[in-house]
N, C-alpha and C positions, 0 to 999 in steps of 0.2 A: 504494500500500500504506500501512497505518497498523501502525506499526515502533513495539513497546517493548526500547527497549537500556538495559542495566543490565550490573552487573561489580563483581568485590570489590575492585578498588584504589582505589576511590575516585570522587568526583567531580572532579576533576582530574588524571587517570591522564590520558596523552596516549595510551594505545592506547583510551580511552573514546570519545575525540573522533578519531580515527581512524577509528573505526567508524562514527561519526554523521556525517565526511563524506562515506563512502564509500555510506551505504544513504542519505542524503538524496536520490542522486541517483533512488534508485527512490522512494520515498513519505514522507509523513510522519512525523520520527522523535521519539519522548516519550524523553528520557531521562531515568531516575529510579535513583539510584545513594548506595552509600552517604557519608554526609560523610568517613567517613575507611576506611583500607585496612582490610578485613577478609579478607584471603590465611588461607587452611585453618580458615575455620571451618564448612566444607560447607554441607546445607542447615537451617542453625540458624535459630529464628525466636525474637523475642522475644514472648513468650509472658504477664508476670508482669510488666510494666509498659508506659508506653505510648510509641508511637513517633513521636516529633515528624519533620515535610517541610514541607521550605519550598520556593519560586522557586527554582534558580540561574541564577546567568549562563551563556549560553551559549558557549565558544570562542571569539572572532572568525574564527582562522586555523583548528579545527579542524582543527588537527594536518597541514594540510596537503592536504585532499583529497584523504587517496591515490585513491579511489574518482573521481576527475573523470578521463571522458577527453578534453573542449574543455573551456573559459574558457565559451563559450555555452552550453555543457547547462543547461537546468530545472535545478531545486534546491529542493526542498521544504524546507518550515519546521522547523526544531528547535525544542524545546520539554524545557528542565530543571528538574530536582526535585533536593535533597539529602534524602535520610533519614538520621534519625540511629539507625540498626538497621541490621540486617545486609541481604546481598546477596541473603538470602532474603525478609526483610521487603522490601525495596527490590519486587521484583519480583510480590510480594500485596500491596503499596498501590495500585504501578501498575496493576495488573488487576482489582482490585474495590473500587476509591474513585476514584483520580488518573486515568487513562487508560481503560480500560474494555476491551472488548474489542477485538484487533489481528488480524492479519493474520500478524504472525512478532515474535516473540520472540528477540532477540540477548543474550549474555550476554557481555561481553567488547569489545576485544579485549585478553587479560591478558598483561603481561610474565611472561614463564615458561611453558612447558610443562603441559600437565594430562594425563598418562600411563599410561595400566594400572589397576593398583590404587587409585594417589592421587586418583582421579576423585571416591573417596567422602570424602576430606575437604576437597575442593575448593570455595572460597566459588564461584568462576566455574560448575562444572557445580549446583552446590546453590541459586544464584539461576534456573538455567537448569530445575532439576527442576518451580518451582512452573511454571510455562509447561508444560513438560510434562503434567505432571498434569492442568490444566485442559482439554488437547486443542490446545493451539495449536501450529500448525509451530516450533522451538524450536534453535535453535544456540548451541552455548556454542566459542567461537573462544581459543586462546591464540598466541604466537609462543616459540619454543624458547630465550628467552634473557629475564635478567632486568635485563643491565647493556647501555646502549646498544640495547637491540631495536629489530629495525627489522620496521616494523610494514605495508611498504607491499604486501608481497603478500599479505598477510591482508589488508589495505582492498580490493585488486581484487577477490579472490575473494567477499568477501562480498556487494559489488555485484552479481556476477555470477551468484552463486545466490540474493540477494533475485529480481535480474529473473528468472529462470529461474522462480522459485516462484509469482510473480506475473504469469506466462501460465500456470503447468502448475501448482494448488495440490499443495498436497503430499497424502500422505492419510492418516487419523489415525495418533496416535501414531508422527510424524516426530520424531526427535531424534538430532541429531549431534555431537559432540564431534569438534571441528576443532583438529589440530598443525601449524604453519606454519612452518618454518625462518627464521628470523631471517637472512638473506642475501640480496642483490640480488635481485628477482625470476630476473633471466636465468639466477642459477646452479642455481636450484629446479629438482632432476632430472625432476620430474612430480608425479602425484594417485596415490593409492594408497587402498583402503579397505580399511579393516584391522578387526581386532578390540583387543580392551584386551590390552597383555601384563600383567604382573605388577606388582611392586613395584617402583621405579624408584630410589624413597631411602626410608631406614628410620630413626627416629628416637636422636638420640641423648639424654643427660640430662646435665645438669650440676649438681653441688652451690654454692649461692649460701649464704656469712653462713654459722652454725654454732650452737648449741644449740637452745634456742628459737626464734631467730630463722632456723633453717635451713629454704631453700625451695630448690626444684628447677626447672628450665628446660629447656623438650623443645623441641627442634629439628629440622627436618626436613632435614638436610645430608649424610645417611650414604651414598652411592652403594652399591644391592646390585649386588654382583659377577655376574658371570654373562652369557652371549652370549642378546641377545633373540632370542625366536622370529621365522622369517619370518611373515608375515602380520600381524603385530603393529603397535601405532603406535607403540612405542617403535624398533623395526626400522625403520620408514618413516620416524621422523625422525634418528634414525641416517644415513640413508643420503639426505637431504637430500631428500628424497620430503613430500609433503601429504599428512599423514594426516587419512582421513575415516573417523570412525567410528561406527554406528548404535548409539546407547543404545536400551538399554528397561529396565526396573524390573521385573527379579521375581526376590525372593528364596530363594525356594520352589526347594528343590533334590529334584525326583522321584526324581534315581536313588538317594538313599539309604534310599528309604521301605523296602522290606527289611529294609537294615541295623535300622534303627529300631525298624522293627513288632518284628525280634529281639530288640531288647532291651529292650521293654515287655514282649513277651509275659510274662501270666500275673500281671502288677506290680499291676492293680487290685485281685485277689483278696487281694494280701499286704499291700495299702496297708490295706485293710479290718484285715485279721487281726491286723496288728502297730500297735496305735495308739501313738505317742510314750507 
């Protein structure tokens, strides 16, 4: 397989290089990632100036291999990039200048959780959208903790569905958003595929300095209260379970066309009639 892996904490994130030694063991892995953390700025692209990538060095220990399982297996070549733009940019240079076209698209693997609602200002699923979008099979991976994470059951699994994907490809518009419990592999209660629950944490604000020089500081620390739904991958990671969950993109919400068409109705005749 030819593997582009990318993720918002950066080019030296240790779940970055976790990742790349776990899917080396299936193909070719391009890592192209940003130079520094870009956590919640979804899928933002820089747009309105221009985005410098260079070489970087690659891991020695990559983080350890979680994905090796002899000292003898094959091990394909890694190959890094630093961009200095976001985890969105990172993952449109890799795919239409740096790398070209892949095979599977990795995003991750990120310290922290990407849960429910939060998915939409996630840099991890927002690098993983443009892969999406283009057509390519697309995983955006996190582990449930962001102090100490331990990253090695997410290494195995991902190995284990590169190979998987790479006898049986996937078929269009594949994309998953994977939760890994941050715990010994052995304690992982099982795989669970869930849907998005809700909101997970809500933000808070703080006032910084005062007159003129007052600015404001949004944090995302607030825990919503409330028992998640079963089915959910906030539930499955609750309950020490691998949440897999099938994204797709559409905003388009049908059942409210009624409501809607209600209350247009009759609006273009009065837009006419009543000019400002």
């Amino acid at each position: 397989m030819k593997i582009l892996l990318t993720n918002d904490d950066g080019i030296r994130a240790p779940g970055l290089w976790a990742a790349a030694g776990a899917l080396r063991q299936v193909g070719e892995v391009f890592v192209v990632a940003p130079e520094q953390e870009q956590s919640g700025v979804g899928a933002s692209l820089t747009l309105h100036s221009a985005v410098r990538i260079a070489a970087a060095p690659v891991d020695p220990g990559l983080s350890g291999d979680p994905g090796r399982i002899e000292d003898g297996d094959a091990s394909h070549p890694v190959v890094a990039y630093s961009v200095g733009g976001t985890p969105g940019d990172s993952c449109v240079l890799g795919l239409e200048s740096v790398v070209g076209a892949v095979d599977l698209v990795v995003s991750g693997i990120n310290s922290g959780s990407n849960l429910g609602w939060d998915v939409v200002v996630s840099g991890t699923v927002g690098a993983a959208i443009q892969g999406y979008v283009r057509g390519y099979p697309t995983i955006a991976i996190s582990v449930g903790a962001v102090h100490n994470p331990q990253f090695e059951g997410a290494g195995r699994l991902l190995r284990l569905l590169a190979q998987r994907l790479s006898q049986a490809p996937a078929s269009p518009g594949f994309f998953l958003n994977i939760n890994v419990p941050s715990i010994p592999v052995e304690r992982i209660s099982g795989v669970e595929v869930t849907r998005l629950g809700r909101r997970s944490y809500a933000e808070s604000v703080r006032e910084e300095g005062s007159g003129t020089d007052k600015r404001y500081r949004i944090s995302r620390n607030r825990p919503v209260p409330g028992e998640p739904q079963p089915g959910t991958d906030v539930w499955a990671l609750k309950r020490d379970l691998i949440s897999i969950t099938p994204l797709e993109i559409v905003l388009g919400h049908q059942e409210k066309t009624l409501e809607v068409e209600g209350l247009v109705s009759g609006i273009f005749a009065q837009l006419l009639d009543h000019p400002c």
